[in-house]
C-alpha positions as CSV (number, residue, x, y, z in Angstrom):
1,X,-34.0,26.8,-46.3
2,X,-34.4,26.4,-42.7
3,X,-33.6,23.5,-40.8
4,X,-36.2,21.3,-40.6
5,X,-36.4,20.7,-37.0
6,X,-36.8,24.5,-36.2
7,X,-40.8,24.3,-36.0
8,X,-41.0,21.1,-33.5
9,X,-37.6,22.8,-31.6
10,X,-39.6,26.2,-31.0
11,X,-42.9,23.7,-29.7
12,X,-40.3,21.8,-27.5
13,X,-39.3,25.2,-25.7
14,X,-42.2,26.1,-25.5
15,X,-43.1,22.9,-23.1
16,X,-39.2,22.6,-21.7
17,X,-37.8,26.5,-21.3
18,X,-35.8,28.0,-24.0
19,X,-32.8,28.6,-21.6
20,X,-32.8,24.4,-20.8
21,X,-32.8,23.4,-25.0
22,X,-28.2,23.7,-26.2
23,X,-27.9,23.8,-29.6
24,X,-25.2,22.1,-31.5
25,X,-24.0,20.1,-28.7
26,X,-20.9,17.6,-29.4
27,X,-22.2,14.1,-28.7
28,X,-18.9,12.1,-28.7
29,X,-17.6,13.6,-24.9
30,X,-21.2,11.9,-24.0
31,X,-20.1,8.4,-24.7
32,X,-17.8,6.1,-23.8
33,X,-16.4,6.0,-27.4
34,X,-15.6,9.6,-27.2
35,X,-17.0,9.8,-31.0
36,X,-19.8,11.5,-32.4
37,X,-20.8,14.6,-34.0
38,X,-23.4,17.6,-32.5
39,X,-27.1,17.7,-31.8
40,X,-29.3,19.4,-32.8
41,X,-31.0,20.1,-29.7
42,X,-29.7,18.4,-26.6
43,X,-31.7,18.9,-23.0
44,X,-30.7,17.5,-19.2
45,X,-33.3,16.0,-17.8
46,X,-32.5,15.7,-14.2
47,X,-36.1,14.7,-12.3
48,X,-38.2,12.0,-13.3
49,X,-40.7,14.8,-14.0
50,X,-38.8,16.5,-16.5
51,X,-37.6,12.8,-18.4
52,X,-40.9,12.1,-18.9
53,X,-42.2,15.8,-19.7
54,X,-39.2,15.6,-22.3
55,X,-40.0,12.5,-23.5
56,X,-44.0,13.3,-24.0
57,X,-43.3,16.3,-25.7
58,X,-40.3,15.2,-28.2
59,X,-43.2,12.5,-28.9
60,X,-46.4,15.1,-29.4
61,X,-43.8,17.4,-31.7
62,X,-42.8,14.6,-33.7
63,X,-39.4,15.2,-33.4
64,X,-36.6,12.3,-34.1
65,X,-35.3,12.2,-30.4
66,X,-33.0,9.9,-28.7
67,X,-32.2,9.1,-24.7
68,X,-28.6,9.2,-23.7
69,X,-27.2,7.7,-20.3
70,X,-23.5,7.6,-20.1
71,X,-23.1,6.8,-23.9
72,X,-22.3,3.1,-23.4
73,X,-22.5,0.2,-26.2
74,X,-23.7,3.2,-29.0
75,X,-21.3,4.8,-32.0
76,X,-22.2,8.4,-33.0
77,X,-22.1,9.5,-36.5
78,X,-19.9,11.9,-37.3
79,X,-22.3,14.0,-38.8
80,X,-23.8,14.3,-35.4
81,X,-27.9,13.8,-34.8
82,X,-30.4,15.5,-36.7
83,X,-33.3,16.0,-33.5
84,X,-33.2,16.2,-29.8
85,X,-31.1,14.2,-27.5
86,X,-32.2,13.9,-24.1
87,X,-29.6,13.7,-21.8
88,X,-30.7,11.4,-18.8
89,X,-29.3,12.4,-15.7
90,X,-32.2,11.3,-13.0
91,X,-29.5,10.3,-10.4
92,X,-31.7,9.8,-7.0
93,X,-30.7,7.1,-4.9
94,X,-33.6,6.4,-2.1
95,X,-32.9,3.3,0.5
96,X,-36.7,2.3,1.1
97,X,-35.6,-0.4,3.9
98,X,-32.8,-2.7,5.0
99,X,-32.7,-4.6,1.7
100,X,-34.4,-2.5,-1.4
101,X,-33.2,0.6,-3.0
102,X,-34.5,3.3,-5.6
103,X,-32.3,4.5,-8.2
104,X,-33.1,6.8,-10.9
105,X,-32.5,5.4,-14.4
106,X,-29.8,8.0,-15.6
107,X,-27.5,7.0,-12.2
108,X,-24.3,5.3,-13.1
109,X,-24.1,1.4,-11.7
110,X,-20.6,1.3,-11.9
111,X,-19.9,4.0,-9.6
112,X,-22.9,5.2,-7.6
113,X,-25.0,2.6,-6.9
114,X,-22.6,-0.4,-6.2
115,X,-20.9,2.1,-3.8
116,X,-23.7,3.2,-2.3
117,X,-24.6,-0.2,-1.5
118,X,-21.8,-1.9,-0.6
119,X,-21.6,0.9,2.2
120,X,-24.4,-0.4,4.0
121,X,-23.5,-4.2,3.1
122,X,-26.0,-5.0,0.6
123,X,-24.8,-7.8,-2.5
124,X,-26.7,-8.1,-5.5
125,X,-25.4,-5.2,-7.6
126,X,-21.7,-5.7,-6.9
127,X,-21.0,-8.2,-9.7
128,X,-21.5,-5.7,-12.3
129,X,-18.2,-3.6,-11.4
130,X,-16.0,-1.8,-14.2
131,X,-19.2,-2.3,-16.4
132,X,-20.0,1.3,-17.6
133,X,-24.0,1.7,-17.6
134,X,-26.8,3.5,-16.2
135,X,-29.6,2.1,-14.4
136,X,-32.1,2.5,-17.4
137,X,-28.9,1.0,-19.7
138,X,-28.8,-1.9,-17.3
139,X,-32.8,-3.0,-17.5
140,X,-32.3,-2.2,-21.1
141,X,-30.1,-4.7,-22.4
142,X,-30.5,-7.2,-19.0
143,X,-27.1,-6.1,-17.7
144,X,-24.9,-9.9,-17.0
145,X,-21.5,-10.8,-16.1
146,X,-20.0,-13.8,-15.0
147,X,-20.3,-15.6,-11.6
148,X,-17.4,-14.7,-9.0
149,X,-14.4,-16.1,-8.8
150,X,-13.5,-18.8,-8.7
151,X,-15.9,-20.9,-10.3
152,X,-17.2,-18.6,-13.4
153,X,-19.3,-20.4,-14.5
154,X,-22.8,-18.8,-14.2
155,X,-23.7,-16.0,-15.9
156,X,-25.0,-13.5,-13.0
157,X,-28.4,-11.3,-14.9
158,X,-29.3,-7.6,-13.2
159,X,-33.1,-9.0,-13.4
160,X,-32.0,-11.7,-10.4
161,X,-32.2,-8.3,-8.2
162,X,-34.8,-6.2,-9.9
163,X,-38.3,-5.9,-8.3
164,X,-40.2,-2.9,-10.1
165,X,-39.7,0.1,-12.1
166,X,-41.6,3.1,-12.5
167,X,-42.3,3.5,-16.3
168,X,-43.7,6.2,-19.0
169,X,-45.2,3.9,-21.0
170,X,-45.4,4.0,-25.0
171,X,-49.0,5.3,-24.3
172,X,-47.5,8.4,-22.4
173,X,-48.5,6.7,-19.0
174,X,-46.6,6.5,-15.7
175,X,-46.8,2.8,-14.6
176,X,-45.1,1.1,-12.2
177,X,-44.3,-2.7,-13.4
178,X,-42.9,-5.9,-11.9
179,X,-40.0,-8.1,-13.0
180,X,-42.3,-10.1,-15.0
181,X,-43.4,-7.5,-17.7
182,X,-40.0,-6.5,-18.5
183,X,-39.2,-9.9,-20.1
184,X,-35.6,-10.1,-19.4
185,X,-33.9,-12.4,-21.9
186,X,-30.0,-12.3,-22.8
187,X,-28.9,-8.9,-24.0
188,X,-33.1,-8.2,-24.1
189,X,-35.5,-6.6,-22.2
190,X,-39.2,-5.5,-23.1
191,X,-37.7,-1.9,-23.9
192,X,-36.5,-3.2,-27.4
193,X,-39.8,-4.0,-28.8
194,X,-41.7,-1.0,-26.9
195,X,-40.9,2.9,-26.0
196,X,-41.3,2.3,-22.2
197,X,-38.8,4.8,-20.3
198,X,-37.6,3.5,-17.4
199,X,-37.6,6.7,-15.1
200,X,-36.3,4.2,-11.8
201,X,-36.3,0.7,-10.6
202,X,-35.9,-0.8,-6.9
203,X,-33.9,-3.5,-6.2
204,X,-34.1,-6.0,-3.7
205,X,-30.6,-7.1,-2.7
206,X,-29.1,-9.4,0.1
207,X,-26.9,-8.4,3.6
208,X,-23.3,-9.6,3.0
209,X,-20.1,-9.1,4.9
210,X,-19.1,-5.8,3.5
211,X,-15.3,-7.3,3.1
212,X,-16.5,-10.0,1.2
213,X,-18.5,-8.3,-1.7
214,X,-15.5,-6.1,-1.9
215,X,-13.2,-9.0,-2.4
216,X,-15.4,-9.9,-5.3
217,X,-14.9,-6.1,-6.6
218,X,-11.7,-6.6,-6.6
219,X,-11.8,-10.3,-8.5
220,X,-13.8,-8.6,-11.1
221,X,-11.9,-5.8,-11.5
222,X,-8.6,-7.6,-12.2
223,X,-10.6,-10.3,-14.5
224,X,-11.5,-7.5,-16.2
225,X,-8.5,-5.6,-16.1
226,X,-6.9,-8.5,-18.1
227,X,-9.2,-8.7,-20.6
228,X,-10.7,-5.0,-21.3
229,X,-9.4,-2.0,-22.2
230,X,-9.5,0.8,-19.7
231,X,-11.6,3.2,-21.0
232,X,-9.5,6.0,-19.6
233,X,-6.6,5.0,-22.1
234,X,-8.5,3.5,-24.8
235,X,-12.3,4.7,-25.0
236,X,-14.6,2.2,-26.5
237,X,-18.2,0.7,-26.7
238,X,-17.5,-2.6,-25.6
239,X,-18.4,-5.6,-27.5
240,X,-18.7,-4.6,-30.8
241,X,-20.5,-8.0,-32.6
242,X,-23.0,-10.2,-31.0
243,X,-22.2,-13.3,-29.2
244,X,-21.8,-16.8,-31.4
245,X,-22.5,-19.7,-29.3
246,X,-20.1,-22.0,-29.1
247,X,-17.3,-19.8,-31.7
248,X,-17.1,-16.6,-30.2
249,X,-16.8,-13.7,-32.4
250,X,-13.5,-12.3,-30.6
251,X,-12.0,-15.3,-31.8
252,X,-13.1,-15.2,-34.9
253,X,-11.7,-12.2,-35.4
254,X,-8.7,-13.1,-34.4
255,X,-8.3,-16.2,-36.0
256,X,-8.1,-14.2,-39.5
257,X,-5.6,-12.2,-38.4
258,X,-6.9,-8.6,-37.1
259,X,-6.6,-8.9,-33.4
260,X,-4.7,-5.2,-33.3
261,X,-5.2,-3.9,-36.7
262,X,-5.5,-0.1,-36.8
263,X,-7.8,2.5,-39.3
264,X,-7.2,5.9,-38.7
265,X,-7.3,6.4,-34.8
266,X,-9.4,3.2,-34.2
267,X,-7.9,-0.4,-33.6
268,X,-9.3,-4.0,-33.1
269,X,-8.3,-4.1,-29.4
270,X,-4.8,-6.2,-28.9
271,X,-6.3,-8.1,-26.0
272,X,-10.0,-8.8,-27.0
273,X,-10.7,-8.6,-30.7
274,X,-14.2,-8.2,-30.3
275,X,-13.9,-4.9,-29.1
276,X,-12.8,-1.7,-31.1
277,X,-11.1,1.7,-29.5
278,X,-10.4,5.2,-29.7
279,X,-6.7,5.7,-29.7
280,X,-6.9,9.3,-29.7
281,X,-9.1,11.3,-32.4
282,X,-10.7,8.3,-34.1
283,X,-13.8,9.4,-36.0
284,X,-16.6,7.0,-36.6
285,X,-15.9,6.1,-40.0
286,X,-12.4,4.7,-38.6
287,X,-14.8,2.0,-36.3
288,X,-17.1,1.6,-39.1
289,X,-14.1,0.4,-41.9
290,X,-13.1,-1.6,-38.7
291,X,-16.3,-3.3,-38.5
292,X,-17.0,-4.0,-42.3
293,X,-13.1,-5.1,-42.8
294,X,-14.2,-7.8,-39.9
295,X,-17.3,-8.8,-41.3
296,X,-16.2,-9.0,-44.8
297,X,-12.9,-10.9,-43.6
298,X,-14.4,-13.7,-41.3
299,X,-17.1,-14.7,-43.8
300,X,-15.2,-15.4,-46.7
301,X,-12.4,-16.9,-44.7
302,X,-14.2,-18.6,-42.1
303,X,-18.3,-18.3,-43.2
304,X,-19.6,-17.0,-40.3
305,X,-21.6,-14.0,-40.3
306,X,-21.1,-11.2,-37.7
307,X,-23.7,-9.3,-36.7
308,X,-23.6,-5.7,-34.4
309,X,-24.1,-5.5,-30.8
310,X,-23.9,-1.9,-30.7
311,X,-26.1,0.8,-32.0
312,X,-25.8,3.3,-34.6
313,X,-27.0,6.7,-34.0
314,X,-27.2,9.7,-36.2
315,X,-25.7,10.4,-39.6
316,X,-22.7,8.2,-40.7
């Protein structure tokens, strides 16, 4: 029987060039979890032109397809994805004047940007260091973290800095929209309840000392040294369950007792139990008896009901 994304696969290179559509492509190296099984199809899209061509043509094939940045906040089946993954990597960086910058939505925050900017002395973008996303990722979900030290007691939102982004709409348009039609929210944007692509955004941001936005790297960093794993030693998606007011599902979690309990290769996180990691060859079903044991645990011990921050991709 052949597979049954070989007709929309030959239409897809016919539009995007045989020689740029890999077959069979392991996910998990893609993410930050370092899980996940192969693609079907995976393409590099590495110009806003070609994103959006991908995009538009994934959408006219009707082909299951899915955008991956850096693999950040998302667990990948182990049976892999059954479609095309387009693999956002739209990196440009553009300084339009002494304030606002253009990034493409597949650069990394963490690393490009921030340094980029903190070069010529611009704040705005610095709070978000050690927080592994993309730009795209980062209009997404509304990227946050708290306010500098040492107050901490604001919680700083990427939409403060944001002033457009260029868009292929769900219509299959290229837009350009202000700060307004994105309808930031906590951990929401717009782009959960329609398939706009971000392709860039500019951001206006504000001439600081250059020693003092790196003094607030470095709070940042050792805040969140102390609290989260290093994704070098232990790979992971971050916070696993979504946030409970007032309780805190971390320490819900560890009020039953799992703070550091281990499936397979995957562990609740000795320092933070709301986040799960990859000691070394974890497979996704090792996070997923993880996440059920913690769900099943708190709500009969304690009746609270977790629900997951992170999403599920492919076949589990």
């Amino acid at each position: 029987m052949p597979n049954p994304v070989d007709l929309p696969a030959n239409a897809l290179a016919a539009r995007l060039g045989e020689d740029r559509i890999e077959r069979g492509v392991l996910l998990g190296p893609y993410t930050t979890f370092k899980i996940g099984g192969p693609a079907d199809l995976f393409y590099r899209a590495r110009t806003e032109d070609e994103l959006a061509q991908a995009v538009l043509a994934a959408r006219e094939s009707e082909i299951p397809h899915f955008l991956l940045g850096i693999g950040a906040n998302i667990l990948v089946g182990d049976g892999g994805y059954r479609g095309l993954v387009i693999r956002n990597e739209v990196r440009e960086i553009d300084f339009l004047d002494d304030t606002r910058v253009r990034a493409g939505s597949g650069l990394e925050i963490y690393h490009d940007l921030i340094q980029a900017t903190v070069a010529r002395g611009l704040g705005g973008l610095h709070h978000f260091v050690g927080i592994p996303s993309t730009v795209g990722g980062a209009i997404w979900q509304n990227l946050h973290f708290l306010s500098p030290p040492p107050e901490r007691e604001r919680t700083v939102f990427i939409e403060e800095v944001v002033e457009a982004c260029d868009l292929l709409t769900e219509e299959g348009e290229r837009r350009t929209v202000d700060r307004e039609y994105l309808r930031f929210g906590y951990d929401y944007s717009i782009l959960h309840d329609r398939r706009d692509i971000v392709l860039n955004t500019t951001f206006r941001l504000t001439p600081q000392p250059r020693e003092e936005l790196r003094e607030v790297i470095r709070e940042n960093l050792m805040w969140r040294d102390d609290k989260h794993p290093d994704l070098w030693l232990y790979p992971c998606a971050g916070s696993i369950f979504q946030k409970i007011e007032g309780v805190g599902a971390g320490r819900l979690i560890d009020q039953v007792g799992l703070k550091g309990h281990i499936h397979g290769n995957a562990q609740i996180f000795h320092k933070h139990a709301n986040i799960i990691v990859n000691l070394g060859g974890a497979r996704a079903t090792d996070v997923r008896a993880l996440i059920d044991l913690a769900q099943s645990t708190v709500e009969r011990e304690l009746g609270y009901s977790l629900r997951t921050e992170i999403g599920m991709v492919g076949e589990f």
